[in-house]
Gaussian input, Z-matrix of N, CA and C with variables (Angstrom, degrees):
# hf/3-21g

backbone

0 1
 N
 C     1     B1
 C     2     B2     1     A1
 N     3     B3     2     A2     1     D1
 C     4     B4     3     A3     2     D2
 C     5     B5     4     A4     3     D3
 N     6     B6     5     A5     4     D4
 C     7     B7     6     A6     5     D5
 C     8     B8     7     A7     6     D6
 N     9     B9     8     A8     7     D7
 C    10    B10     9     A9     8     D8
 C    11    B11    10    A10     9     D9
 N    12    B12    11    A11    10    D10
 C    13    B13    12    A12    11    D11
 C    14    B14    13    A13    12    D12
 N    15    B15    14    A14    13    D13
 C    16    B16    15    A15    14    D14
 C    17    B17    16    A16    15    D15
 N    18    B18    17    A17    16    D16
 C    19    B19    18    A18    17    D17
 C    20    B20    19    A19    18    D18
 N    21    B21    20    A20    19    D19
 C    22    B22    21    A21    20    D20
 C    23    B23    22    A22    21    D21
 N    24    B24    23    A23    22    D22
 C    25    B25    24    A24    23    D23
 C    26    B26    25    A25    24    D24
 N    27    B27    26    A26    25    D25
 C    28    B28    27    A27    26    D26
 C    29    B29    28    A28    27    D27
 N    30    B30    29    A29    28    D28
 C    31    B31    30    A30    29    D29
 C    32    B32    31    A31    30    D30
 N    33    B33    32    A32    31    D31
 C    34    B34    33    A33    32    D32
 C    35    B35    34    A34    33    D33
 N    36    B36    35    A35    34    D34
 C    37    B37    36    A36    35    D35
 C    38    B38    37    A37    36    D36
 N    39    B39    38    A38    37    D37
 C    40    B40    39    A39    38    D38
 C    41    B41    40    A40    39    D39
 N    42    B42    41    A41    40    D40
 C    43    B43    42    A42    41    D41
 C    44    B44    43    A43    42    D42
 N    45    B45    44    A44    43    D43
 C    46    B46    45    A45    44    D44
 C    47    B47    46    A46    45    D45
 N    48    B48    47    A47    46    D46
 C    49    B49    48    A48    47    D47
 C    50    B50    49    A49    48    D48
 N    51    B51    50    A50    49    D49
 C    52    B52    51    A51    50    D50
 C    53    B53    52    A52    51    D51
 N    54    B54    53    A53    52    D52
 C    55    B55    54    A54    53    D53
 C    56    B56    55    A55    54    D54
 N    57    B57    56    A56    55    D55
 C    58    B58    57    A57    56    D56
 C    59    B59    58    A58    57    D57
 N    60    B60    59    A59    58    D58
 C    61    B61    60    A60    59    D59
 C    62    B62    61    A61    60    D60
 N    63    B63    62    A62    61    D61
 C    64    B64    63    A63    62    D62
 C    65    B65    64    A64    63    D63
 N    66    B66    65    A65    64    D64
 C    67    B67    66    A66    65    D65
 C    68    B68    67    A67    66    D66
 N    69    B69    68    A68    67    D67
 C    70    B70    69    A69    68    D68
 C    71    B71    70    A70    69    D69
 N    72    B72    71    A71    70    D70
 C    73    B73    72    A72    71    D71
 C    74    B74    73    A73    72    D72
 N    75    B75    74    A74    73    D73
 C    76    B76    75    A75    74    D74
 C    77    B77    76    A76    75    D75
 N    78    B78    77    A77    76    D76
 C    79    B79    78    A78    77    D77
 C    80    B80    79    A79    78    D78
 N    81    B81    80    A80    79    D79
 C    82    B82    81    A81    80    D80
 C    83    B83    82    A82    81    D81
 N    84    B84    83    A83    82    D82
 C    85    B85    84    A84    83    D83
 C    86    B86    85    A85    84    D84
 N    87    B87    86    A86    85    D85
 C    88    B88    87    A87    86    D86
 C    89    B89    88    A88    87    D87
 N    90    B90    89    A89    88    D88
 C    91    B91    90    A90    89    D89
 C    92    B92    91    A91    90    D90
 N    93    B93    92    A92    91    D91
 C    94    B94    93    A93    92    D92
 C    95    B95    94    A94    93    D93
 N    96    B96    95    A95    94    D94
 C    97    B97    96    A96    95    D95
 C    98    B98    97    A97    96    D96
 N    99    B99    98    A98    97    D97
 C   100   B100    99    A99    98    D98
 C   101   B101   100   A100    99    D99
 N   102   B102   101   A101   100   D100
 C   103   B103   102   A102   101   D101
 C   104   B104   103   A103   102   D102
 N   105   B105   104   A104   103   D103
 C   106   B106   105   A105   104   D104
 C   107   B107   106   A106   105   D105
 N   108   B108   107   A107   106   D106
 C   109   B109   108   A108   107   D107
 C   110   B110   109   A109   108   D108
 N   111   B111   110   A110   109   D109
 C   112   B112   111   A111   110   D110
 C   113   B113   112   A112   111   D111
 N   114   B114   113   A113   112   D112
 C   115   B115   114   A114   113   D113
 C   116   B116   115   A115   114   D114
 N   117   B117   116   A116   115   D115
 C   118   B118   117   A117   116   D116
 C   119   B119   118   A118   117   D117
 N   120   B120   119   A119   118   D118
 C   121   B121   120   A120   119   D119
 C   122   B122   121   A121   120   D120
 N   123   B123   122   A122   121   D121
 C   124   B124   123   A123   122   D122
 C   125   B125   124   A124   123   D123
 N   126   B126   125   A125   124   D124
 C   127   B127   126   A126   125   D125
 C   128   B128   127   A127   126   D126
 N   129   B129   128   A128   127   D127
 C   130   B130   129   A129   128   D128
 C   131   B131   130   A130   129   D129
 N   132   B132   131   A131   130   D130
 C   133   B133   132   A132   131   D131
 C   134   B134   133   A133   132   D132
 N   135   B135   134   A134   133   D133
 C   136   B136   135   A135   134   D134
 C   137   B137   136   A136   135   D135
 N   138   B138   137   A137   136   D136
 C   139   B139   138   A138   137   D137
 C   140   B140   139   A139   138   D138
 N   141   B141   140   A140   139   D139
 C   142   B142   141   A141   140   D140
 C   143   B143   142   A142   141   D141
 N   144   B144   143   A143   142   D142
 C   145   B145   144   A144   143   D143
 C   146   B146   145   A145   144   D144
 N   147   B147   146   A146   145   D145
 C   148   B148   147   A147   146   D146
 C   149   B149   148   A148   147   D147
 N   150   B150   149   A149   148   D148
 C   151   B151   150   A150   149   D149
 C   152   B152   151   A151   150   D150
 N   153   B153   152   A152   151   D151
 C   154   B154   153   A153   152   D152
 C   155   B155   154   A154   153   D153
 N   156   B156   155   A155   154   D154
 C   157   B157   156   A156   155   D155
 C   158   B158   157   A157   156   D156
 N   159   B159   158   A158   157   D157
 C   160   B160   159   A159   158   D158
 C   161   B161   160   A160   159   D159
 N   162   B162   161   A161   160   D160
 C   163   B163   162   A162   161   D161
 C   164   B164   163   A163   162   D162
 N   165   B165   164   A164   163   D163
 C   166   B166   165   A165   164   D164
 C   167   B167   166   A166   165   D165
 N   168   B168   167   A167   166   D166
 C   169   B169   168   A168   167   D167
 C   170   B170   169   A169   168   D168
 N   171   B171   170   A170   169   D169
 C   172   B172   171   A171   170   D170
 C   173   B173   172   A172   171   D171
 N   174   B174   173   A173   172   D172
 C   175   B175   174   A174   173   D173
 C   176   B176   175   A175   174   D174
 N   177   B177   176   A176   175   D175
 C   178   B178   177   A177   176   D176
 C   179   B179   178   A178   177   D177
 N   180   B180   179   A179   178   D178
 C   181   B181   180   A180   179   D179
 C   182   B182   181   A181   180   D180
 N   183   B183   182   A182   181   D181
 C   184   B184   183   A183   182   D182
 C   185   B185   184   A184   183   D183
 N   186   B186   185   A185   184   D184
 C   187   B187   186   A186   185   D185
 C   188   B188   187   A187   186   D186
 N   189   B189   188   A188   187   D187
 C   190   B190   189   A189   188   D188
 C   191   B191   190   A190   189   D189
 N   192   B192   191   A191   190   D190
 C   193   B193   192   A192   191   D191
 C   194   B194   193   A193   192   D192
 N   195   B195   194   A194   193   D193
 C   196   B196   195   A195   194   D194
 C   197   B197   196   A196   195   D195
 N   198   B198   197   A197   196   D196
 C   199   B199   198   A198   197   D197
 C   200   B200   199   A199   198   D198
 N   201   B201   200   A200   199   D199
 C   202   B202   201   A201   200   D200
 C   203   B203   202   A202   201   D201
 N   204   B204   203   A203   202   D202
 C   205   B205   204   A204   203   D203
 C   206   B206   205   A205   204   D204
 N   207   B207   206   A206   205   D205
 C   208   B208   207   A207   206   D206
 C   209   B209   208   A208   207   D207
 N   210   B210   209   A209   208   D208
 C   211   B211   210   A210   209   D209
 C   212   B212   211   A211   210   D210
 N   213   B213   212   A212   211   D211
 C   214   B214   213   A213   212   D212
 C   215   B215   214   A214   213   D213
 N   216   B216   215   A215   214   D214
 C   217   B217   216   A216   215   D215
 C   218   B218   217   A217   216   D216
 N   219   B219   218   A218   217   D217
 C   220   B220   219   A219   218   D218
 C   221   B221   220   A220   219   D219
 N   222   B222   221   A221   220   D220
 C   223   B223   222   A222   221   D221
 C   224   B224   223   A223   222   D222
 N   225   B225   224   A224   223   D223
 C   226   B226   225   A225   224   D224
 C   227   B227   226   A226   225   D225
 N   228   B228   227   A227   226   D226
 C   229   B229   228   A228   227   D227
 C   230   B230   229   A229   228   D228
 N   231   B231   230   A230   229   D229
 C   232   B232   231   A231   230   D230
 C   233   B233   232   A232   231   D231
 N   234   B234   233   A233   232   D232
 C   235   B235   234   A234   233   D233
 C   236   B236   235   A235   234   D234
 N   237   B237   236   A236   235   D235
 C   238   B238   237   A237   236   D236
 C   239   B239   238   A238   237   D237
 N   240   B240   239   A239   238   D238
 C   241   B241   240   A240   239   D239
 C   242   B242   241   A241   240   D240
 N   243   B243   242   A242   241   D241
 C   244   B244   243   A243   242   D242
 C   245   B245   244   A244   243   D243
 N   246   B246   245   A245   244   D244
 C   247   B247   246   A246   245   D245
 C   248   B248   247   A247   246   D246
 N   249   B249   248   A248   247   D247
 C   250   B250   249   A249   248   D248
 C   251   B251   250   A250   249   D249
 N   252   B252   251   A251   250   D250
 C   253   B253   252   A252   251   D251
 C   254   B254   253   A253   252   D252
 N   255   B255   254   A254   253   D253
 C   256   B256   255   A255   254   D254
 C   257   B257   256   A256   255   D255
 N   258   B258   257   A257   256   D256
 C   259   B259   258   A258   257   D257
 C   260   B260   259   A259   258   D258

   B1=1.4515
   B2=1.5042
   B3=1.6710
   B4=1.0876
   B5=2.1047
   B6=1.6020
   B7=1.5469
   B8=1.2867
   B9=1.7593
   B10=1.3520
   B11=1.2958
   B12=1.3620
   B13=1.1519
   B14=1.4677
   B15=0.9629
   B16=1.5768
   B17=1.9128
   B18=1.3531
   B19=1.5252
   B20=1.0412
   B21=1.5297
   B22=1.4822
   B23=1.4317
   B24=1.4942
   B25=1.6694
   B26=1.2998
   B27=1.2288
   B28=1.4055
   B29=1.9354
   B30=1.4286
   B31=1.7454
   B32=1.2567
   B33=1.5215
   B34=1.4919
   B35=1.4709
   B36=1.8044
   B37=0.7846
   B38=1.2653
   B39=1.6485
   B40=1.2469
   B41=1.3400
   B42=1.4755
   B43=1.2987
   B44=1.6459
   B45=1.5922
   B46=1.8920
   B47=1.1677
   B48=1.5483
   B49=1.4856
   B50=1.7358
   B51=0.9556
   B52=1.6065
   B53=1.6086
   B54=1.7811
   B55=1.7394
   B56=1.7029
   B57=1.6048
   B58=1.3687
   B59=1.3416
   B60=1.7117
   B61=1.4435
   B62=2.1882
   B63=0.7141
   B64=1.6067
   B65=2.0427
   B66=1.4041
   B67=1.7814
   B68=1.2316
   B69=1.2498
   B70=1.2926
   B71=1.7378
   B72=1.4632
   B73=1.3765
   B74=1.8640
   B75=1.7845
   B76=1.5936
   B77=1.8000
   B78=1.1575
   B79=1.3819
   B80=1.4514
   B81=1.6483
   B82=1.7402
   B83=1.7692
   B84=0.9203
   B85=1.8417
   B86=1.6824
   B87=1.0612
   B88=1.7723
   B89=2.0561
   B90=0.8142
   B91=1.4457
   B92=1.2790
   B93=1.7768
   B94=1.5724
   B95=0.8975
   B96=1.5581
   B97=2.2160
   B98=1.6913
   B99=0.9563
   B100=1.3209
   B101=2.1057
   B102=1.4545
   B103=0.7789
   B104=1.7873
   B105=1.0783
   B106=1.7339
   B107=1.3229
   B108=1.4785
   B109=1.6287
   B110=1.4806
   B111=1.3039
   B112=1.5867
   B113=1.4454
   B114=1.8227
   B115=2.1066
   B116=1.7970
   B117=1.4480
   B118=1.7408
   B119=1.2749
   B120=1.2284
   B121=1.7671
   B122=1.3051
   B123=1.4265
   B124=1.1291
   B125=1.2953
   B126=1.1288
   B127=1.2083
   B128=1.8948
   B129=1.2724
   B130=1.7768
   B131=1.5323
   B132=1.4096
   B133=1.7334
   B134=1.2192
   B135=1.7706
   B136=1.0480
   B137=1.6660
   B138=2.0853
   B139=1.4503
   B140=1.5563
   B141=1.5165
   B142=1.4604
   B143=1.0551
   B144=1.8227
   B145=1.7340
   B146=1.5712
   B147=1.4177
   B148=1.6154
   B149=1.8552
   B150=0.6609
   B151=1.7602
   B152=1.6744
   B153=1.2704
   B154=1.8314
   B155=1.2559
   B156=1.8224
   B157=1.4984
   B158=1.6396
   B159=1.6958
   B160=2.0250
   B161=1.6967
   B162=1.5855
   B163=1.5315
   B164=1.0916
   B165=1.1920
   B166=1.6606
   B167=1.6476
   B168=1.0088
   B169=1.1374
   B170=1.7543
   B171=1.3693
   B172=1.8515
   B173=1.2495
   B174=1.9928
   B175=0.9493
   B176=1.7270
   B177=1.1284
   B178=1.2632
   B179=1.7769
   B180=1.4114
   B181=1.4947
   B182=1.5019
   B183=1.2447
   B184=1.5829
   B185=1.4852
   B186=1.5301
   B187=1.5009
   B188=1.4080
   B189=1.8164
   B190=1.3561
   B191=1.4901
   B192=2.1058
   B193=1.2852
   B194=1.6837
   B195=1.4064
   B196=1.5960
   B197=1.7612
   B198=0.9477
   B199=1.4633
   B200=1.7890
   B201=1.5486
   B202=1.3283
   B203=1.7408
   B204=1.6016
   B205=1.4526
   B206=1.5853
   B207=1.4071
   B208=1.6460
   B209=1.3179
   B210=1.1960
   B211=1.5976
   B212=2.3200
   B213=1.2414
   B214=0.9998
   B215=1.5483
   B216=0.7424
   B217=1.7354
   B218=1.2475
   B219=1.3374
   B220=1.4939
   B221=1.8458
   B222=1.3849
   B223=1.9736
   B224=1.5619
   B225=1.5108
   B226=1.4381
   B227=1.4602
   B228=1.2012
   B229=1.6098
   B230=1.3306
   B231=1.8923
   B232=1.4266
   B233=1.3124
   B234=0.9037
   B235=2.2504
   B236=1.0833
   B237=1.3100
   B238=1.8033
   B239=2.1701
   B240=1.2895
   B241=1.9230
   B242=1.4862
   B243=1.4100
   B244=2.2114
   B245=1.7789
   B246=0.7538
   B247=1.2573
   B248=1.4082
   B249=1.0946
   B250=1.6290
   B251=1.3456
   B252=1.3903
   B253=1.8447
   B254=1.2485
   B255=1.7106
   B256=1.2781
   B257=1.9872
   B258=1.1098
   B259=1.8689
   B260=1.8057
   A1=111.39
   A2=125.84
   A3=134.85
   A4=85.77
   A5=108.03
   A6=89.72
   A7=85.89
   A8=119.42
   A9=112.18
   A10=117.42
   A11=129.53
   A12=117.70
   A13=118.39
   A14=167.33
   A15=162.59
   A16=114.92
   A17=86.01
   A18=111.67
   A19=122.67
   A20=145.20
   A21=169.10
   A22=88.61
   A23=104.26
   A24=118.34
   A25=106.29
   A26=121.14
   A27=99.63
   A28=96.89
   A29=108.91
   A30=126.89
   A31=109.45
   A32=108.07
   A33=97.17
   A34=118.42
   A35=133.13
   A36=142.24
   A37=108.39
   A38=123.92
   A39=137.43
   A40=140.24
   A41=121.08
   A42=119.58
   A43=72.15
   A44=108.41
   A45=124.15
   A46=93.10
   A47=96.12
   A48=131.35
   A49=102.14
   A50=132.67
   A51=125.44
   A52=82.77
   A53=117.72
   A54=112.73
   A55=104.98
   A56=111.48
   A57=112.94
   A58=133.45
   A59=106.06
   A60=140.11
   A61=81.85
   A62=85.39
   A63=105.29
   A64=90.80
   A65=68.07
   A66=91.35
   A67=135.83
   A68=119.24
   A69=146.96
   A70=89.41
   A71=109.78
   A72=121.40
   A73=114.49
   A74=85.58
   A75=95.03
   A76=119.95
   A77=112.10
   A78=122.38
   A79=105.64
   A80=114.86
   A81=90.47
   A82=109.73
   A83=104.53
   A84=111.50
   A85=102.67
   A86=102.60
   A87=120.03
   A88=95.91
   A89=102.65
   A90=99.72
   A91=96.15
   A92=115.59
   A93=133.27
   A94=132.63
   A95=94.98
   A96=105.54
   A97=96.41
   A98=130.37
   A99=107.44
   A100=100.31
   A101=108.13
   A102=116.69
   A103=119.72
   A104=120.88
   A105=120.63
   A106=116.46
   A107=97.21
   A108=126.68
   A109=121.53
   A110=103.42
   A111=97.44
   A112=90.99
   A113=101.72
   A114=116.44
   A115=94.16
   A116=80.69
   A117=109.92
   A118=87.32
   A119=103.53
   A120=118.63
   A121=119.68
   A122=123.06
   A123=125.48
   A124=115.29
   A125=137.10
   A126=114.45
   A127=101.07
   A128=103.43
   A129=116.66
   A130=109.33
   A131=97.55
   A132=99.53
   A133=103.24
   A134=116.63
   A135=148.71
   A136=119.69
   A137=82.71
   A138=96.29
   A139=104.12
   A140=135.83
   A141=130.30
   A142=135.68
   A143=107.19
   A144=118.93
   A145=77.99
   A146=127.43
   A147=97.92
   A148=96.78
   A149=111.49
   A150=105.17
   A151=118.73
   A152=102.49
   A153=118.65
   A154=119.99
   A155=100.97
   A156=81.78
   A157=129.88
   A158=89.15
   A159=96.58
   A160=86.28
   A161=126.04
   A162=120.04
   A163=123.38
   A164=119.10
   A165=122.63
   A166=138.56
   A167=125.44
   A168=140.34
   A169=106.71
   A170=106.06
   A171=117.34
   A172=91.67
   A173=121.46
   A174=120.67
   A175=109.63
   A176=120.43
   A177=120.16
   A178=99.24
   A179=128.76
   A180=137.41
   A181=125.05
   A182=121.07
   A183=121.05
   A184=87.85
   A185=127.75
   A186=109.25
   A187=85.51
   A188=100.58
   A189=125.31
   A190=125.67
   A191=110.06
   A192=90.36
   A193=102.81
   A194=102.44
   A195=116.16
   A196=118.86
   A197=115.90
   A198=94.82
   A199=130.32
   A200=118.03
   A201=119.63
   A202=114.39
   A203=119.99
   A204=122.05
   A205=83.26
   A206=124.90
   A207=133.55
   A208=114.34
   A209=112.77
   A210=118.75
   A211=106.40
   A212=126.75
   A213=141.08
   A214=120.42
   A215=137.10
   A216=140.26
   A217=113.54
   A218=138.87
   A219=149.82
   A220=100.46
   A221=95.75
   A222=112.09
   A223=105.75
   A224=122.83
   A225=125.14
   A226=91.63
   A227=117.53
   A228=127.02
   A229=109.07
   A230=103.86
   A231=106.59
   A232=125.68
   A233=105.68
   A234=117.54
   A235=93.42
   A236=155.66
   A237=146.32
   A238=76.49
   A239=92.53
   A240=95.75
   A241=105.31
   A242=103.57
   A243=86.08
   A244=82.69
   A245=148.24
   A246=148.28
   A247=105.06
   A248=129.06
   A249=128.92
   A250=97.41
   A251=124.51
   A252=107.99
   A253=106.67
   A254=125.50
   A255=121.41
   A256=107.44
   A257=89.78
   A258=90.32
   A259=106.56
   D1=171.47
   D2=-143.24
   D3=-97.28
   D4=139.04
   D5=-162.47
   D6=-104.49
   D7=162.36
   D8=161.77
   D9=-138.79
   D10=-170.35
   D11=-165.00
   D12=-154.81
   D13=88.89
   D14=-154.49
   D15=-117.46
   D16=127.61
   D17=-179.52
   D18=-110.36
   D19=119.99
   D20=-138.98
   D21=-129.50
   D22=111.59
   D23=147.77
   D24=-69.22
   D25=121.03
   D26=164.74
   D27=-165.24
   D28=125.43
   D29=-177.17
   D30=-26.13
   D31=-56.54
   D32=-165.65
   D33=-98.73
   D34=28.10
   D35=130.33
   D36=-14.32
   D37=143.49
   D38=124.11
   D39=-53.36
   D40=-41.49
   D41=-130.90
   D42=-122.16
   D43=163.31
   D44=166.47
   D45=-101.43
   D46=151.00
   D47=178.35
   D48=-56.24
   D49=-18.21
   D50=-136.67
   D51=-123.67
   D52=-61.27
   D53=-166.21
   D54=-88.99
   D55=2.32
   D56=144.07
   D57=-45.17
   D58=-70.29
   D59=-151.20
   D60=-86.67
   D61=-27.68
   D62=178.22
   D63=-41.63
   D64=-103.74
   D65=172.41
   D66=-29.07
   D67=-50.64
   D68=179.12
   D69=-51.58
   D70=-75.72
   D71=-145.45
   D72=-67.91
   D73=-15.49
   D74=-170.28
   D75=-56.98
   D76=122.56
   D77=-179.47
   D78=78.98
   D79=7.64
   D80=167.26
   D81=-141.81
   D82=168.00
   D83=-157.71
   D84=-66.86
   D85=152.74
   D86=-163.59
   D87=-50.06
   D88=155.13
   D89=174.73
   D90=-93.05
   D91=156.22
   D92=161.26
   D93=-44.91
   D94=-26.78
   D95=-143.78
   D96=-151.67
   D97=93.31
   D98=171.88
   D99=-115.10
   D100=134.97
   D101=175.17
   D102=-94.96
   D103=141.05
   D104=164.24
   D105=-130.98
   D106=119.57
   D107=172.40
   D108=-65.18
   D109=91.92
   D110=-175.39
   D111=-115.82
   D112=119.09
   D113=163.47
   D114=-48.51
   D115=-175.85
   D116=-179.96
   D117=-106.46
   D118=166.49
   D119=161.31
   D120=-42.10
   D121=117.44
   D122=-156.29
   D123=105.10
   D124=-41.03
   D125=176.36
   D126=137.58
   D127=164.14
   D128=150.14
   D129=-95.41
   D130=126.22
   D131=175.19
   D132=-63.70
   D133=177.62
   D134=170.30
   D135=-32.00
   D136=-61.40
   D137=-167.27
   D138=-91.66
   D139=-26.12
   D140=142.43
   D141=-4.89
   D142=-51.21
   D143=-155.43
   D144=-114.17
   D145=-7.01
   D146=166.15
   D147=-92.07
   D148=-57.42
   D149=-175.25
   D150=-33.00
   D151=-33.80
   D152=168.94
   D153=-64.38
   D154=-46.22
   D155=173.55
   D156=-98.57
   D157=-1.08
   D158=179.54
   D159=-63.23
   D160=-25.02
   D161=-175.51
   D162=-60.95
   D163=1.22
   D164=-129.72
   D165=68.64
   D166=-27.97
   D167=162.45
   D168=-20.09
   D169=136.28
   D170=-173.62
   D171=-125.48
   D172=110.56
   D173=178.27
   D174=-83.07
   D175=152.19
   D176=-149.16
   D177=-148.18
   D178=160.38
   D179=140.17
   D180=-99.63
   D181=-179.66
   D182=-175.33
   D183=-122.00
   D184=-19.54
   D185=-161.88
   D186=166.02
   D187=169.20
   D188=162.13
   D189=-41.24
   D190=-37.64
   D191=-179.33
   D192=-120.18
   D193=160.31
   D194=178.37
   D195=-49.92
   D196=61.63
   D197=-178.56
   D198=-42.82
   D199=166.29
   D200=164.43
   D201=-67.55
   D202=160.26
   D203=-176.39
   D204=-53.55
   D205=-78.53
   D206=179.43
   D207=5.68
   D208=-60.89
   D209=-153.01
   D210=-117.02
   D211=-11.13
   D212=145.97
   D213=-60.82
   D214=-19.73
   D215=150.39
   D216=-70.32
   D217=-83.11
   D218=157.88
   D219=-4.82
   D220=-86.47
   D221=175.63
   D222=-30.45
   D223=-63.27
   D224=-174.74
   D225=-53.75
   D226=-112.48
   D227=-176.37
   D228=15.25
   D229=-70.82
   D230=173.32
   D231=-35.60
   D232=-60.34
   D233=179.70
   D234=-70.53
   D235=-16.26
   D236=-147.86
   D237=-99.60
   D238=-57.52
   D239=-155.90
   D240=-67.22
   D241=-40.87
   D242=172.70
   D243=-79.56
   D244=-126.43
   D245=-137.91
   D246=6.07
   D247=-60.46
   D248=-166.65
   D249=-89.26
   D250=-13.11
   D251=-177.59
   D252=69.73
   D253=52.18
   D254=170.46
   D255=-96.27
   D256=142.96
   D257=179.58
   D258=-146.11

């Protein structure tokens, strides 16, 4: 079946988007569907980013600094398409 995958922006993540998607993907075929969780201004609450990931959801960062909702979509995507080698 078609695999998928969903990623949670979220600050107090540990792990990067990139040696995440890294890991995750190693030894198995590109997923179909990958979704990215970008909060509103302000943030994903507490109990949000737990409901995401009891979903499956892999909470994740883009980097050292916090980006705006605005500009955290664009950045993911960006790293999502060289990451997967989309053209």
């Amino acid at each position: 079946g078609a695999s998928e995958l969903t990623l949670v922006l979220h600050e107090v993540a540990t792990d990067g988007l990139l040696p995440t998607l890294g890991g995750l993907l190693e030894g198995r075929e590109t997923p179909s569907l990958v979704r990215v969780v970008i909060g509103p201004e302000g943030g994903i609450s507490p109990q949000e980013l737990e409901a995401l990931t009891d979903a499956g959801g892999v909470p994740v960062v883009l980097g050292p600094h916090v980006l705006r909702t605005s500009s955290a979509g664009p950045v993911a995507l960006a790293l999502l398409c060289g990451a997967l080698r989309w053209d």
